[in-house]
PDB file of N, CA, C and O in Angstrom:
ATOM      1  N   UNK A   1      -7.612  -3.679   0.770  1.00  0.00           N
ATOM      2  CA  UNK A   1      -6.262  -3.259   0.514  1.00  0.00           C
ATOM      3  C   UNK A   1      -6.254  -1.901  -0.203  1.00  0.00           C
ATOM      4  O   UNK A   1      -5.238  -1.254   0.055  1.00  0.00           O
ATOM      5  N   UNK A   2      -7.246  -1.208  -1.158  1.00  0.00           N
ATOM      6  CA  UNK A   2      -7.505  -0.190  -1.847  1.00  0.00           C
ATOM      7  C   UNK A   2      -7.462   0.374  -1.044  1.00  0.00           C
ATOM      8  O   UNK A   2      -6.353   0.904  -0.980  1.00  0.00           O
ATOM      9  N   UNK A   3      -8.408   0.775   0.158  1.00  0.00           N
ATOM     10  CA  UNK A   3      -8.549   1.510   1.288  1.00  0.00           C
ATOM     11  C   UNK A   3      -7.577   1.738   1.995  1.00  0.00           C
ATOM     12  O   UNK A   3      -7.405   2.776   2.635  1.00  0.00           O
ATOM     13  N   UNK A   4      -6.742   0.665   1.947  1.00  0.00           N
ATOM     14  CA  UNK A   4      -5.263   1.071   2.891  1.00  0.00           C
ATOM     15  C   UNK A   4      -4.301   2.125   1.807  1.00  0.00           C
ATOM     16  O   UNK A   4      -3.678   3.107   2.210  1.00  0.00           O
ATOM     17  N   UNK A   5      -4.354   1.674   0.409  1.00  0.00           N
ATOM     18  CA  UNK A   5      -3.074   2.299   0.083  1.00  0.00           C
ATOM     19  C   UNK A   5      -3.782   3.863  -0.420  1.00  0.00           C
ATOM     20  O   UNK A   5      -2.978   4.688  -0.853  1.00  0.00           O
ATOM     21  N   UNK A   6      -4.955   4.174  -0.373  1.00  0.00           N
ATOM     22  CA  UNK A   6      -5.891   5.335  -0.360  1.00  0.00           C
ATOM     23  C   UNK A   6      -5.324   6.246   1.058  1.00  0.00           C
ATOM     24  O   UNK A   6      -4.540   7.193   0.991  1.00  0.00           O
ATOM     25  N   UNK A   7      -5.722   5.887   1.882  1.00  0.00           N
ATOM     26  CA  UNK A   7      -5.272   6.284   3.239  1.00  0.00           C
ATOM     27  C   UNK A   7      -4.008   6.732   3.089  1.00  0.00           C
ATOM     28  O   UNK A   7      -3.793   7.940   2.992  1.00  0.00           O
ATOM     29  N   UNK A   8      -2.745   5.569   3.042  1.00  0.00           N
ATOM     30  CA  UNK A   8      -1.332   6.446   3.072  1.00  0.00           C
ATOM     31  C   UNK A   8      -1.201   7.647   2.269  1.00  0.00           C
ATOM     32  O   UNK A   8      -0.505   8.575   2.684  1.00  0.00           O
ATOM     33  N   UNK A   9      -1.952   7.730   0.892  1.00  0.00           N
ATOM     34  CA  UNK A   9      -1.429   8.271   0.300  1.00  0.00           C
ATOM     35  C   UNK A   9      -2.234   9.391   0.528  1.00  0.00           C
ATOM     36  O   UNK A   9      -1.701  10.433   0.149  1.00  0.00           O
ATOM     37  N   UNK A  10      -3.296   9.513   1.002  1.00  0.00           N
ATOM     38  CA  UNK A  10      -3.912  11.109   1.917  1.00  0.00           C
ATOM     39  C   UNK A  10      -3.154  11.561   2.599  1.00  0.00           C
ATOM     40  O   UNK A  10      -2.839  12.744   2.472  1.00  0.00           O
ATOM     41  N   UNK A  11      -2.508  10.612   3.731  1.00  0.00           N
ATOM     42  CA  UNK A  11      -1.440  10.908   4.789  1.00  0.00           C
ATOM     43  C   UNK A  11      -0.450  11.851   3.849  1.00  0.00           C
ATOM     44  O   UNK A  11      -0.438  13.082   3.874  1.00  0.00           O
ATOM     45  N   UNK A  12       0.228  11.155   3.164  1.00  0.00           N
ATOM     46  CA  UNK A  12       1.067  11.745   2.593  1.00  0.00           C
ATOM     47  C   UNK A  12       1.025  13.074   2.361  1.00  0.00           C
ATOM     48  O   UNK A  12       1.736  14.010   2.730  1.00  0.00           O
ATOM     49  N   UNK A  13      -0.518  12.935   1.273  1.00  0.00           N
ATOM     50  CA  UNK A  13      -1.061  14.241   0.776  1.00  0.00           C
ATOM     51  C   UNK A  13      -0.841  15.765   1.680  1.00  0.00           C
ATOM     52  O   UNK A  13      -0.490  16.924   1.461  1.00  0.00           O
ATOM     53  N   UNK A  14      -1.270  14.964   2.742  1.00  0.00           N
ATOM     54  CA  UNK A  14      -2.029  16.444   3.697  1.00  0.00           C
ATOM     55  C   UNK A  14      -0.399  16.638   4.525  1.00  0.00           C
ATOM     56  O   UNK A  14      -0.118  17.801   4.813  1.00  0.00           O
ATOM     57  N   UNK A  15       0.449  15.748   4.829  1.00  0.00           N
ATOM     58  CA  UNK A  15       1.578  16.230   5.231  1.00  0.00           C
ATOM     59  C   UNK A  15       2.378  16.964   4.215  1.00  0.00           C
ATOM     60  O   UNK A  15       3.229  17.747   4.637  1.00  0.00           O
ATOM     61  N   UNK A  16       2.208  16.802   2.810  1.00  0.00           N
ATOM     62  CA  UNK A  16       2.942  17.579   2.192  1.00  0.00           C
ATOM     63  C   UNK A  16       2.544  18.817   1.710  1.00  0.00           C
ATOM     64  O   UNK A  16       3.181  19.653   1.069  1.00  0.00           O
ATOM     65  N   UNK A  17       1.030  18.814   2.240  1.00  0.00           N
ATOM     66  CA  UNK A  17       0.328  20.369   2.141  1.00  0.00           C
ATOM     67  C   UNK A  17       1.021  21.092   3.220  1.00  0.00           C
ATOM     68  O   UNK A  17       1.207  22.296   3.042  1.00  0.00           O
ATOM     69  N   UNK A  18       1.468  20.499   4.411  1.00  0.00           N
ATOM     70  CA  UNK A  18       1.724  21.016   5.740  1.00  0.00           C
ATOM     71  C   UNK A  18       3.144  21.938   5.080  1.00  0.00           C
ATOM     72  O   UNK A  18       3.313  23.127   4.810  1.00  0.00           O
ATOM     73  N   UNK A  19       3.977  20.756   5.000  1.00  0.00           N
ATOM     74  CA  UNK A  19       5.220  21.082   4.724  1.00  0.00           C
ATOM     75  C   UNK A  19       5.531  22.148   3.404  1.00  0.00           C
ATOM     76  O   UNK A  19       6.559  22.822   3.343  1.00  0.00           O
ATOM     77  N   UNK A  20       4.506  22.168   2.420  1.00  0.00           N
ATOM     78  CA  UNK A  20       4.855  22.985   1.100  1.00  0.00           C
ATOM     79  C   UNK A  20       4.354  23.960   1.869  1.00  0.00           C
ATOM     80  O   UNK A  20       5.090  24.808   2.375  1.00  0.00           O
ATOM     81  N   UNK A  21       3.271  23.947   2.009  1.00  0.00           N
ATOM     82  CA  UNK A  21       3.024  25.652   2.781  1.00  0.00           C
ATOM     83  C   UNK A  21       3.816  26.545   3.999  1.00  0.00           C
ATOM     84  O   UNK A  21       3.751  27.710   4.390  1.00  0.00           O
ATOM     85  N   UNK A  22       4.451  25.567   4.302  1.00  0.00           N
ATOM     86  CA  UNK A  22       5.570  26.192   5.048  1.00  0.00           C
ATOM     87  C   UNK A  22       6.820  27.064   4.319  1.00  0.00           C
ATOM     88  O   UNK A  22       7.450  27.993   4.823  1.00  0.00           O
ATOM     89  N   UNK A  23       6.986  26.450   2.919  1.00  0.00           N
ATOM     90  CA  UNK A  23       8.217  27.161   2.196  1.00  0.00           C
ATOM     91  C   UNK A  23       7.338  28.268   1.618  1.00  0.00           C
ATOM     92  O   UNK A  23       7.712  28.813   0.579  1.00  0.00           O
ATOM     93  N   UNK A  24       5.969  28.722   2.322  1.00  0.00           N
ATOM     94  CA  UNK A  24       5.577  30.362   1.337  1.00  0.00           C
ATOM     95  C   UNK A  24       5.411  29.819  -0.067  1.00  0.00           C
ATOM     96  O   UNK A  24       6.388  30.111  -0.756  1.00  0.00           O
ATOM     97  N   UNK A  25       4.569  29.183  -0.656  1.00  0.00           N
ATOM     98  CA  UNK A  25       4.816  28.926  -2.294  1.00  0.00           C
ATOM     99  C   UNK A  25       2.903  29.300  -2.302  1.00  0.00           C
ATOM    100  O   UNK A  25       2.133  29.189  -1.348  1.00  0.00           O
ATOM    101  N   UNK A  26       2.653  29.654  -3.422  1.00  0.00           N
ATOM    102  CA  UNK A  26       1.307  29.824  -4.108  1.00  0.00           C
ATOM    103  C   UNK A  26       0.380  28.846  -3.581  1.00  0.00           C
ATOM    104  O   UNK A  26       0.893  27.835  -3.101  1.00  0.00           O
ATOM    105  N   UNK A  27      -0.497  28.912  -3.576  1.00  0.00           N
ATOM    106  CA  UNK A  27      -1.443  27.962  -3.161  1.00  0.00           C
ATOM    107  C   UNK A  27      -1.681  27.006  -4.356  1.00  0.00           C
ATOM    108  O   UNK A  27      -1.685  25.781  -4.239  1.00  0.00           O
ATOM    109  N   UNK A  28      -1.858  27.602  -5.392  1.00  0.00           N
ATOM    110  CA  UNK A  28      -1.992  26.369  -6.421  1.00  0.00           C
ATOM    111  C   UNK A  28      -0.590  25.486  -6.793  1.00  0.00           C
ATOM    112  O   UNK A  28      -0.648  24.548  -7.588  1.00  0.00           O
ATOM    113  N   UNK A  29       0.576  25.857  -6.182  1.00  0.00           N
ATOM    114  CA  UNK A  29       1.510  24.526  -6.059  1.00  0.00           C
ATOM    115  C   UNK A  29       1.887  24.099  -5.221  1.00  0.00           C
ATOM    116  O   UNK A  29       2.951  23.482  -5.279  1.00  0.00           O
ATOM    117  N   UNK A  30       1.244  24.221  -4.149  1.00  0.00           N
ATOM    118  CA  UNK A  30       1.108  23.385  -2.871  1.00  0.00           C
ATOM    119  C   UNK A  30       0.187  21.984  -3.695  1.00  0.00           C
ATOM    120  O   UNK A  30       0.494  20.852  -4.070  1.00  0.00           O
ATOM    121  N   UNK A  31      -1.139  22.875  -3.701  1.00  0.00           N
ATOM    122  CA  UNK A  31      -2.105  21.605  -3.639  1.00  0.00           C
ATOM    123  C   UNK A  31      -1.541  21.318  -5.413  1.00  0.00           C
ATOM    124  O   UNK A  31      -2.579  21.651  -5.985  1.00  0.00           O
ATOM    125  N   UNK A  32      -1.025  21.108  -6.012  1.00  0.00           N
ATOM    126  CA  UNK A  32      -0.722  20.619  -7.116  1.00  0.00           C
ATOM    127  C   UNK A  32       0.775  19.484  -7.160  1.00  0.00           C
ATOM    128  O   UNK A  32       1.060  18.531  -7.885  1.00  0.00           O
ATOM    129  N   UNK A  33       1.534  20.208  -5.921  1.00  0.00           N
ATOM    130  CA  UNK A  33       2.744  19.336  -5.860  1.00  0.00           C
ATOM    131  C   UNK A  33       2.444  18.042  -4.952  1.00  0.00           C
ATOM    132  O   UNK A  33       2.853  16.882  -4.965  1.00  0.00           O
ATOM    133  N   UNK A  34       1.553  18.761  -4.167  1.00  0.00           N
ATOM    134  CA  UNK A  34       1.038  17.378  -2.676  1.00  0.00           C
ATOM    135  C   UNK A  34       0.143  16.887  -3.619  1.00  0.00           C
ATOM    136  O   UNK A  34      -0.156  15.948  -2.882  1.00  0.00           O
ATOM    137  N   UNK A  35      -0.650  16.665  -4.742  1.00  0.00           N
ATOM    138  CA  UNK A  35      -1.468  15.898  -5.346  1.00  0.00           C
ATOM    139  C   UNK A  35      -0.501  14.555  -6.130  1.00  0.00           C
ATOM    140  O   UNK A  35      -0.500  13.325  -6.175  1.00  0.00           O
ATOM    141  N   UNK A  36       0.478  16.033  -6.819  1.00  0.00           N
ATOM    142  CA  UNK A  36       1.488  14.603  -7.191  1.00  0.00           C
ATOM    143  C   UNK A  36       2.460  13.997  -6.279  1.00  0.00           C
ATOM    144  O   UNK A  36       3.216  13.179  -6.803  1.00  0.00           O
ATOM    145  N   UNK A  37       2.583  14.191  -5.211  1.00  0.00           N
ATOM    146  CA  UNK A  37       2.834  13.068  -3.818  1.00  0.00           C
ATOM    147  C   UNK A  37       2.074  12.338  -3.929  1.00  0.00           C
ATOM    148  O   UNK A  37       2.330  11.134  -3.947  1.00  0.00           O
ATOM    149  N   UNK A  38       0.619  12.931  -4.067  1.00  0.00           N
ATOM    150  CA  UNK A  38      -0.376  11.782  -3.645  1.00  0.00           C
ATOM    151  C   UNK A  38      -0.252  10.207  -4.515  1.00  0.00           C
ATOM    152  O   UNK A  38      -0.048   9.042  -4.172  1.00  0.00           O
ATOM    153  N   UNK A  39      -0.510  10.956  -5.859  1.00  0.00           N
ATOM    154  CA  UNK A  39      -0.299   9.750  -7.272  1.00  0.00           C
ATOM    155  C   UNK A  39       1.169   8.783  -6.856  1.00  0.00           C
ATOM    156  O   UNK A  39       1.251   7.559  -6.760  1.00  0.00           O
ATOM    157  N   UNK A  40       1.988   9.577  -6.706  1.00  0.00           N
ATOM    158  CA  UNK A  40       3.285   8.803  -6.391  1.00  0.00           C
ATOM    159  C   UNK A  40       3.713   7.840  -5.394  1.00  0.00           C
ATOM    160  O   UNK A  40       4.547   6.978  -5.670  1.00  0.00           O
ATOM    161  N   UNK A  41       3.055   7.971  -3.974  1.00  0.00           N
ATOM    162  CA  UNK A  41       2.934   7.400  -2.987  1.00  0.00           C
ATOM    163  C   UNK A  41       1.868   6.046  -3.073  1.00  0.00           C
ATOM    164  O   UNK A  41       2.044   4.956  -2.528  1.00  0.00           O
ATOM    165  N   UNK A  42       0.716   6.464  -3.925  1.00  0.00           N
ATOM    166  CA  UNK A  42      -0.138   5.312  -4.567  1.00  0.00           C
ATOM    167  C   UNK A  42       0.485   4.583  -5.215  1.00  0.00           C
ATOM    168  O   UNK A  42       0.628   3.497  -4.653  1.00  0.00           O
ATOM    169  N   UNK A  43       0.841   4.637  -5.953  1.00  0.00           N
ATOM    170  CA  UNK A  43       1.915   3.998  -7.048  1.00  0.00           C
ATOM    171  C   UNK A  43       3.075   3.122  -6.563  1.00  0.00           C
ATOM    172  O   UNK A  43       3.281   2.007  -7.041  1.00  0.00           O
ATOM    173  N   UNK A  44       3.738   3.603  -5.708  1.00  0.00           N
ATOM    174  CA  UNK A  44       4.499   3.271  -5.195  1.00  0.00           C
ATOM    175  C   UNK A  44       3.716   2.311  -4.006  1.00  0.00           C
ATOM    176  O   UNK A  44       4.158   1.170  -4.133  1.00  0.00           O
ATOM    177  N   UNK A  45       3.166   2.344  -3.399  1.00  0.00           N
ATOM    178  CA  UNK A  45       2.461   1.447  -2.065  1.00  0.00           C
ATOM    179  C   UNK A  45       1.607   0.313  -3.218  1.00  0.00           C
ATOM    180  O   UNK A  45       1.892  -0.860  -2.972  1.00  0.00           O
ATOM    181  N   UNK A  46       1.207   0.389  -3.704  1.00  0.00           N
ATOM    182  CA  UNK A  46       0.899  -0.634  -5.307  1.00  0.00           C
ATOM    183  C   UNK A  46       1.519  -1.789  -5.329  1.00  0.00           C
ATOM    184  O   UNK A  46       1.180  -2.937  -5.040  1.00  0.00           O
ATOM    185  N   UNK A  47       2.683  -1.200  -5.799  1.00  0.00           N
ATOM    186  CA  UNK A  47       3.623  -1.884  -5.966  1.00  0.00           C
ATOM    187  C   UNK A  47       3.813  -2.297  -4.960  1.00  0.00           C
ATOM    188  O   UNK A  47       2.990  -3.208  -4.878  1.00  0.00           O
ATOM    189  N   UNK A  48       4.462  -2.265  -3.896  1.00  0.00           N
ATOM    190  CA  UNK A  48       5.302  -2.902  -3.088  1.00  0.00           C
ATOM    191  C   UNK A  48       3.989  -3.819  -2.331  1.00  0.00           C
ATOM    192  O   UNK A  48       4.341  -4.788  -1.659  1.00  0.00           O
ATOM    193  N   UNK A  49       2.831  -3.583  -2.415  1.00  0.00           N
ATOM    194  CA  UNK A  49       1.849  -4.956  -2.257  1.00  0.00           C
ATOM    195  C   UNK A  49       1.847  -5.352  -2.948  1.00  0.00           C
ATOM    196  O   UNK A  49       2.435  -6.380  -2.612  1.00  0.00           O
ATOM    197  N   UNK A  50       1.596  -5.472  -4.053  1.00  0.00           N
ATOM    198  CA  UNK A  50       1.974  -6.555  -5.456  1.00  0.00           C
ATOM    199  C   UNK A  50       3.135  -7.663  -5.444  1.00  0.00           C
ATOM    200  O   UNK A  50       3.109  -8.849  -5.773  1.00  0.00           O
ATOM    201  N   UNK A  51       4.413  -6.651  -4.826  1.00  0.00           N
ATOM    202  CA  UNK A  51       5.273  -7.773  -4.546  1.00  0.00           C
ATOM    203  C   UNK A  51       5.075  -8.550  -3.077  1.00  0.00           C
ATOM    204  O   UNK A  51       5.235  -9.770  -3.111  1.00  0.00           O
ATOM    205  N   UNK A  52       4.843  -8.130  -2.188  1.00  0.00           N
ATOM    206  CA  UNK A  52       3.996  -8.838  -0.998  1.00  0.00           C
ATOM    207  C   UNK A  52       3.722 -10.035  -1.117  1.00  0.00           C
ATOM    208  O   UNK A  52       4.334 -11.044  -0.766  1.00  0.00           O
ATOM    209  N   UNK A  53       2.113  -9.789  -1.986  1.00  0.00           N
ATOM    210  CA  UNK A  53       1.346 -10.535  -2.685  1.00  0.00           C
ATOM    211  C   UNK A  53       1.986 -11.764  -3.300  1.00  0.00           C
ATOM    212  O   UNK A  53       1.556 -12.908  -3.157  1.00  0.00           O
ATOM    213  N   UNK A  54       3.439 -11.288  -4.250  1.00  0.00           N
ATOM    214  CA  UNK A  54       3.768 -12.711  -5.110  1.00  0.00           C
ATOM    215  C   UNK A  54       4.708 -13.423  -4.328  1.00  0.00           C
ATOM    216  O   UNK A  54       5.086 -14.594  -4.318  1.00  0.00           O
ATOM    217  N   UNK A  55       5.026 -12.269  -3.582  1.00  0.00           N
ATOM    218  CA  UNK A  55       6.670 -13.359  -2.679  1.00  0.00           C
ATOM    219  C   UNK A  55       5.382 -14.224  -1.614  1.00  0.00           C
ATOM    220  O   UNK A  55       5.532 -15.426  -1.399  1.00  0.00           O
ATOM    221  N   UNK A  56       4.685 -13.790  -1.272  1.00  0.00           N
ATOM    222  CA  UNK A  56       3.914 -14.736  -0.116  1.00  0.00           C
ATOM    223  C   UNK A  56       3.114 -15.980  -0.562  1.00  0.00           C
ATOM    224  O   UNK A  56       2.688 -16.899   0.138  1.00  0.00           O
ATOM    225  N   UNK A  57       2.998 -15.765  -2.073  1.00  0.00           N
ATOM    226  CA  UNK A  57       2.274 -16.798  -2.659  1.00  0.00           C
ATOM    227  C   UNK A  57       2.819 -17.741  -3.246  1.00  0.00           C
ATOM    228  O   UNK A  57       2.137 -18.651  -3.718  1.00  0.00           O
ATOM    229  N   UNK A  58       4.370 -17.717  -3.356  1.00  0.00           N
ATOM    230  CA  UNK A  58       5.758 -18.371  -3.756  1.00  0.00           C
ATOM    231  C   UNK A  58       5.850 -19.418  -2.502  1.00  0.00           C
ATOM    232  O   UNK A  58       6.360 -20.539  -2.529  1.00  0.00           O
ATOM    233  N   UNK A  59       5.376 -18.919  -1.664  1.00  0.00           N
ATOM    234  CA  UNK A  59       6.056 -19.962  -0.500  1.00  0.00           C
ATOM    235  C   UNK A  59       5.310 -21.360  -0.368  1.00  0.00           C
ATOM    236  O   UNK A  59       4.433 -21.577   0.468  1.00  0.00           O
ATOM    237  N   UNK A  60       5.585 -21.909  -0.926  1.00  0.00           N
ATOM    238  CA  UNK A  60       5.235 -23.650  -0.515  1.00  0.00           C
ATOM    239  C   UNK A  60       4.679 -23.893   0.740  1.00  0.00           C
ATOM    240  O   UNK A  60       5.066 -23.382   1.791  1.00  0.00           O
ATOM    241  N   UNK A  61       3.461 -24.943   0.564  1.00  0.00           N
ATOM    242  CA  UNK A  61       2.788 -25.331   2.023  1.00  0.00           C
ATOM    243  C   UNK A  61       3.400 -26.670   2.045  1.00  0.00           C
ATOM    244  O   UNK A  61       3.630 -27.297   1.011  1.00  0.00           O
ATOM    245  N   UNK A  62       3.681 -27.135   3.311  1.00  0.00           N
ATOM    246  CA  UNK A  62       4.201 -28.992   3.344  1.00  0.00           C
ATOM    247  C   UNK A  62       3.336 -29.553   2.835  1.00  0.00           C
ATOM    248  O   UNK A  62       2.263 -29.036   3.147  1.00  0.00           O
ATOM    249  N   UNK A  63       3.214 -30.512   2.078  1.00  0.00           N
ATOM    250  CA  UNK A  63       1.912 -31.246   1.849  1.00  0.00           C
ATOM    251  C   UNK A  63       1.614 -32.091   3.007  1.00  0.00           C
ATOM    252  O   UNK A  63       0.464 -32.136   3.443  1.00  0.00           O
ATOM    253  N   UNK A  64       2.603 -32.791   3.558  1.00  0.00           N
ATOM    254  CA  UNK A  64       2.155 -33.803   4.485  1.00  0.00           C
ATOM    255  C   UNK A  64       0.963 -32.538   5.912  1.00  0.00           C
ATOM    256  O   UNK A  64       0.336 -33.279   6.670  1.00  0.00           O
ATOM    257  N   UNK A  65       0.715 -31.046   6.202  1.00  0.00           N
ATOM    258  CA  UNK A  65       0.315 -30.690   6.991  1.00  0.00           C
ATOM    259  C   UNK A  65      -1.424 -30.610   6.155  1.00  0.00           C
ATOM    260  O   UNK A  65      -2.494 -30.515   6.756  1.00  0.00           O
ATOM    261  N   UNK A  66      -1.320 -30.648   5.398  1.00  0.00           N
ATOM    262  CA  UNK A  66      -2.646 -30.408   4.133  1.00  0.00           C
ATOM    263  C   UNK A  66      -3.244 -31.862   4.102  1.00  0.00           C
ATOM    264  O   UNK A  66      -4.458 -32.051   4.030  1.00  0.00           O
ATOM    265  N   UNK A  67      -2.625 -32.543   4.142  1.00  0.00           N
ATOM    266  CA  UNK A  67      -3.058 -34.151   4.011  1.00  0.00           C
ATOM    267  C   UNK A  67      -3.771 -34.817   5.478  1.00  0.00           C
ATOM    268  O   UNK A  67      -4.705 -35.618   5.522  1.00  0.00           O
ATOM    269  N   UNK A  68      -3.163 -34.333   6.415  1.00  0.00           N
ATOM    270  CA  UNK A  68      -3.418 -34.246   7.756  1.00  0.00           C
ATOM    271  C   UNK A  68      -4.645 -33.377   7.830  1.00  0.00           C
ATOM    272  O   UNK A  68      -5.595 -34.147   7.973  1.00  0.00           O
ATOM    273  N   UNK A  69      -5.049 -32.189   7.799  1.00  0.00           N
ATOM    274  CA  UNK A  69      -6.178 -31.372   7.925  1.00  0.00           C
ATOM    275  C   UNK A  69      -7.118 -31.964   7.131  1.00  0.00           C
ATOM    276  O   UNK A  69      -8.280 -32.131   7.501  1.00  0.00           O
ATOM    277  N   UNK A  70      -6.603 -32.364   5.833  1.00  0.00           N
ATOM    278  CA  UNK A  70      -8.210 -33.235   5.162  1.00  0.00           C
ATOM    279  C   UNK A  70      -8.518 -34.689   5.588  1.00  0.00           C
ATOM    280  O   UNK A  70      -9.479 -35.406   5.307  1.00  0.00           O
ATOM    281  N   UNK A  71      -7.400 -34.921   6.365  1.00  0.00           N
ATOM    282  CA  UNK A  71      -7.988 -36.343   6.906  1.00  0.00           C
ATOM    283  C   UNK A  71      -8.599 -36.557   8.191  1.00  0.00           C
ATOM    284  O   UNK A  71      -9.187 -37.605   8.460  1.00  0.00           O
ATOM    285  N   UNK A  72      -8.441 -35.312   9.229  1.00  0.00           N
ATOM    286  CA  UNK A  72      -9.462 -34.802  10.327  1.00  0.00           C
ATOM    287  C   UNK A  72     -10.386 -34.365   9.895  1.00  0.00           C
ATOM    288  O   UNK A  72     -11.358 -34.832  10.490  1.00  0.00           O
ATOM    289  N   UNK A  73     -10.813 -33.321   8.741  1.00  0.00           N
ATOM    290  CA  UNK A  73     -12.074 -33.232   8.040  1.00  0.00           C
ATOM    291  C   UNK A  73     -13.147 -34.190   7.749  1.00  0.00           C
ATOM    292  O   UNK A  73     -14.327 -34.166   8.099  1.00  0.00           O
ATOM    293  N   UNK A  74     -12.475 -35.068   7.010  1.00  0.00           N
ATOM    294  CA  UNK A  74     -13.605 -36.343   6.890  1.00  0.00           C
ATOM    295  C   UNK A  74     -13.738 -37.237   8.227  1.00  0.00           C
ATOM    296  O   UNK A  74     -14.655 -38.054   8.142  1.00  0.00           O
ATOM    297  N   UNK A  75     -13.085 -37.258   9.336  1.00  0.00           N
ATOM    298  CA  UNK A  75     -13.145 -38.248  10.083  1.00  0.00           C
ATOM    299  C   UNK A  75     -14.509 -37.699  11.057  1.00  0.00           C
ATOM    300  O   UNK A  75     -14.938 -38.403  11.972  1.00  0.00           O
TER     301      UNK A  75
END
């Protein structure tokens, strides 16, 4: 999952190198403003797996389908 939210936030990175260097700005606030895209987009993709993570782990399994799978197990 590190690797994924690493990735977007390169994506991000290098599209917002694209796009800042298009408005003519210095080179050191290109790569300084697309760095803090980068942090922000991490941060943000973080989070929103984190909540992923808790809403999916909230959800109740039937028991009666769990009771069934361990009783084909032993048989």
């Amino acid at each position: 999952m590190n690797k994924i939210i690493i990735r977007i936030g390169a994506l991000f990175f290098f599209l917002s190198l694209i796009f800042f260097s298009q408005l003519g700005l210095p080179i050191i606030d290109i790569v300084v403003r697309s760095f803090i895209v980068f942090i922000f987009t991490c941060i943000v993709t973080s989070l929103i797996m984190l909540l992923l993570i808790k809403a999916a782990s909230k959800i109740p399994e039937p028991k009666e389908d769990i009771t069934k799978n361990l009783n084909s197990k032993t048989s």
